[in-house]
C-alpha positions in Angstrom: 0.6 80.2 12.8 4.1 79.3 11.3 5.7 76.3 12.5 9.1 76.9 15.0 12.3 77.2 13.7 15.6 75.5 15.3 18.8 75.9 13.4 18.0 77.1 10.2 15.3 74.5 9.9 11.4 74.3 9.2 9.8 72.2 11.7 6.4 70.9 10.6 5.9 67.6 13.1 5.0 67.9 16.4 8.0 68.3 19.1 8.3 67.4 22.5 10.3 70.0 25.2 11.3 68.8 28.6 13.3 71.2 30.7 16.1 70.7 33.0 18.4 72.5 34.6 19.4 75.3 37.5 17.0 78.3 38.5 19.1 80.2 37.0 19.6 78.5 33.5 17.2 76.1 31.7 17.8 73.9 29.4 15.0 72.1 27.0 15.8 69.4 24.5 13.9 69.5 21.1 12.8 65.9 20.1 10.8 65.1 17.2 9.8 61.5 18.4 13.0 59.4 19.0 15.3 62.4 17.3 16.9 64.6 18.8 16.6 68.2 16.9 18.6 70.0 19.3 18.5 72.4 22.7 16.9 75.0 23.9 18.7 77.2 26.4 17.5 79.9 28.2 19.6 81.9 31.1 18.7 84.6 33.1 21.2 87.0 34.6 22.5 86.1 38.2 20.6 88.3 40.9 23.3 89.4 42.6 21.1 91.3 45.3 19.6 88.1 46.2 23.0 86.4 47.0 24.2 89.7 48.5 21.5 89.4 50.8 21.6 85.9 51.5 25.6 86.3 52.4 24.6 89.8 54.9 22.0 86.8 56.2 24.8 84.5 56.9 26.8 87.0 58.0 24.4 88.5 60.9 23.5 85.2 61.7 27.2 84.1 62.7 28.0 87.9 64.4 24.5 87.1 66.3 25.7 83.7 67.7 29.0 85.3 68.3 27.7 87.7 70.3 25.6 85.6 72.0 28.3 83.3 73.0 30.5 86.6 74.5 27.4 87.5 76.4 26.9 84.3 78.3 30.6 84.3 78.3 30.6 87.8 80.3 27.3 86.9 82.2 29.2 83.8 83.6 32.0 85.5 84.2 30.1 88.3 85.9 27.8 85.7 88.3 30.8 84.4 89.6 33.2 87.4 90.5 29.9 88.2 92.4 29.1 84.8 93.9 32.5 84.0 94.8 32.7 86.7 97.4 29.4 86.1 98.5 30.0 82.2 98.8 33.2 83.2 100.5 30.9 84.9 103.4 28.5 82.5 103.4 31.3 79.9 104.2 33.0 82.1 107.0 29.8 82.6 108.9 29.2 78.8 108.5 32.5 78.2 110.5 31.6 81.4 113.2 28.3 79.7 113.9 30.3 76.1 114.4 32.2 77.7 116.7 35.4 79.0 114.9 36.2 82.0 115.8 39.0 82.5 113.3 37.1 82.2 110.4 37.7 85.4 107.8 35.9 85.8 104.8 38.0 86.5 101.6 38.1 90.5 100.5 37.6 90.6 96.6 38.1 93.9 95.5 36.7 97.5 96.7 33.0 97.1 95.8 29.7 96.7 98.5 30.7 93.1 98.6 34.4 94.0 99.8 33.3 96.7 102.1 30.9 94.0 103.8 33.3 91.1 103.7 35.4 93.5 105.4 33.2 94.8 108.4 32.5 91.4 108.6 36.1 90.1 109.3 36.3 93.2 111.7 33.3 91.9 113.5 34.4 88.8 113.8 38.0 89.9 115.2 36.5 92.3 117.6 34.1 88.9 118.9 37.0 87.1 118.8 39.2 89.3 121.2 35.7 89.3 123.5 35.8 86.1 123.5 39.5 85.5 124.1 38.9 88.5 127.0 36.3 86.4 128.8 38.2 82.8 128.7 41.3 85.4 130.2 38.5 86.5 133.1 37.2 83.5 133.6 40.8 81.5 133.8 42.0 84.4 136.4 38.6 83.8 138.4 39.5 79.8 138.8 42.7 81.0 140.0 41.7 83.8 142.2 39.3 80.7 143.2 41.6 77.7 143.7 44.1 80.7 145.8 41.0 81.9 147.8 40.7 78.2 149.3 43.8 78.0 149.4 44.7 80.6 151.8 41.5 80.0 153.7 42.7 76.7 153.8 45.9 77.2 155.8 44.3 79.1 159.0 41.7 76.5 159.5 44.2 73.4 159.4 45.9 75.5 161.8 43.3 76.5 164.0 42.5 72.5 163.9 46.4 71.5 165.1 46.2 73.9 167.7 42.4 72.4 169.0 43.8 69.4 169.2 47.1 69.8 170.9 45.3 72.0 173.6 43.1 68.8 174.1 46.2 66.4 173.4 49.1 66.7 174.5 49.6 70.0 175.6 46.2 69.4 177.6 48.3 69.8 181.0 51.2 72.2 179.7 50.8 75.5 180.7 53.0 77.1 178.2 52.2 75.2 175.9 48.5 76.0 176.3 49.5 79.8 176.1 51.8 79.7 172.7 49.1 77.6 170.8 46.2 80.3 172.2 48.7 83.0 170.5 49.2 81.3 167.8 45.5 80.5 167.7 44.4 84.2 167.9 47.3 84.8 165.5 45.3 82.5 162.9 42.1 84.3 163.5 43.8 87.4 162.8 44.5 86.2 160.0 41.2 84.9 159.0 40.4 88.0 159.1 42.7 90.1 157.1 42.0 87.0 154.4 38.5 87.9 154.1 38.8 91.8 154.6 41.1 91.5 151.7 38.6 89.7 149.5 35.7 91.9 150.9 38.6 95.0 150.1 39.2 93.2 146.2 35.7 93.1 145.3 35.4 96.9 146.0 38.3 97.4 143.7 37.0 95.6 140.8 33.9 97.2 141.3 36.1 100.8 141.3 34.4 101.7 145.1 37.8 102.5 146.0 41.6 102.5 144.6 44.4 100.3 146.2 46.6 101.3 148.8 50.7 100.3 148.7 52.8 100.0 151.6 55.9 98.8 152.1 56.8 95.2 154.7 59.9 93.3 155.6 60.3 90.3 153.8 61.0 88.3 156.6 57.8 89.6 158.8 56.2 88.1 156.0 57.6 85.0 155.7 57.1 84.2 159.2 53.7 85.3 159.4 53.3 82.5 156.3 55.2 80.1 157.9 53.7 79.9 160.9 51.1 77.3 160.6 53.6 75.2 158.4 55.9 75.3 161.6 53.6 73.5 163.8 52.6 71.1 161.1 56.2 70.1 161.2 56.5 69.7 164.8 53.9 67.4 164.3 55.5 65.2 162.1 59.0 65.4 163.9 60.6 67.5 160.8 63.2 69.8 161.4 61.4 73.3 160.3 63.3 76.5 160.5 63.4 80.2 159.3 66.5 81.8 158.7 66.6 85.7 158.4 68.4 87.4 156.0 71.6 89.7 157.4 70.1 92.9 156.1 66.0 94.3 156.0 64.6 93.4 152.7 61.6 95.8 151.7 59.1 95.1 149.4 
């Protein structure tokens, strides 16, 4: 076997190659103990469907994270234009079940979660006006209540004054005797037209029968409610007079 050539020259002694160097280039000095003949080089040619590959590598990798980050992006976005609206109801039935009654939930939009925040806000104004309605019925029931007792009230204080004048002072009064016994029986009368006309209002409400209009004189009226107030006054030594008006009044 021929001994290696390097530059033109006849190399008979043993060498010694170590290579260095890139993958794609390598390098290998040629020593003949401590001298250096020379180099070595050998190259290959770039692969340049590796690299392409590795860059499409890079490149899917960076659309993939980019993608990734638009999709949590869009989920997020997503969850909470549908947990909003749905947090909004949540919040508004909180309040109706504490007791507020005005509590609406927001309306986002057209979609089934619109459409129920919707119906839901028309519930809750329809159990509102309820509501309202009954505290209205209720109010008018105290005050159809406190009135009631009130004009019950009046005949018996009456018929009391007049029991004890006929036992007082008018004990041995003749006349006297007889106006407080009219007055007395007037009083009953009363009574009675007081408690017809409840008897005659709870038929109404109840839609038994329809109410009946007539007209009276103002003054008839008056008188027949001052009465009672009249002898009260007596009583008390105050001046108490009716005074009728020049012409019929009609109501």
């Amino acid at each position: 076997m021929s001994a290696p050539v390097v530059a033109g020259a006849m190399i008979s002694t043993p060498v010694m190659v170590e290579f260095t160097g890139s993958p794609n280039t390598v390098t290998a000095p040629i020593r003949t103990g401590n001298v250096l003949l020379g180099y070595v080089e050998l190259s290959r040619k770039p692969n340049f469907a590796a690299e392409a590959l590795a860059t499409m590598r890079k490149v899917f990798l960076i659309a993939a994270a980019s993608v990734s980050l638009v999709a949590v992006g869009l989920g997020l976005v997503v969850s909470r234009g549908l947990t909003a609206p749905l947090q909004g109801l949540t919040t508004a039935t909180s309040r109706m079940n504490g007791g507020d009654l005005s509590a609406r939930a927001p309306v986002h939009g057209k979609d089934e979660i619109g459409v129920l925040a919707r119906q839901f806000n028309q519930m809750a104004t329809a159990l509102e006006n309820s509501f309202a309605d009954l505290a209205a019925e209720r109010d008018a029931l105290r005050r159809f209540v406190a009135d009631a007792s009130h004009e019950l009230r009046t005949p018996i204080t009456a018929l009391r004054t007049f029991n004890e004048l006929l036992q007082g002072a008018a004990a041995h009064d003749p006349a006297a005797q007889h106006e407080f016994l009219r007055e007395g029986q007037e009083q009953i009368n009363r009574l009675e037209r007081i408690t017809s006309g409840l008897l005659n209002l709870s038929r109404l409400d109840s839609g038994v029968f329809t109410l009946a209009l007539a007209e009276h004189e103002l003054g008839e009226v008056i008188a027949a409610v001052a009465t009672p107030f009249k002898l009260r006054a007596q009583e008390q030594n105050i001046s108490f007079s009716i005074e009728p008006a020049p012409t019929l009044l009609m109501v």
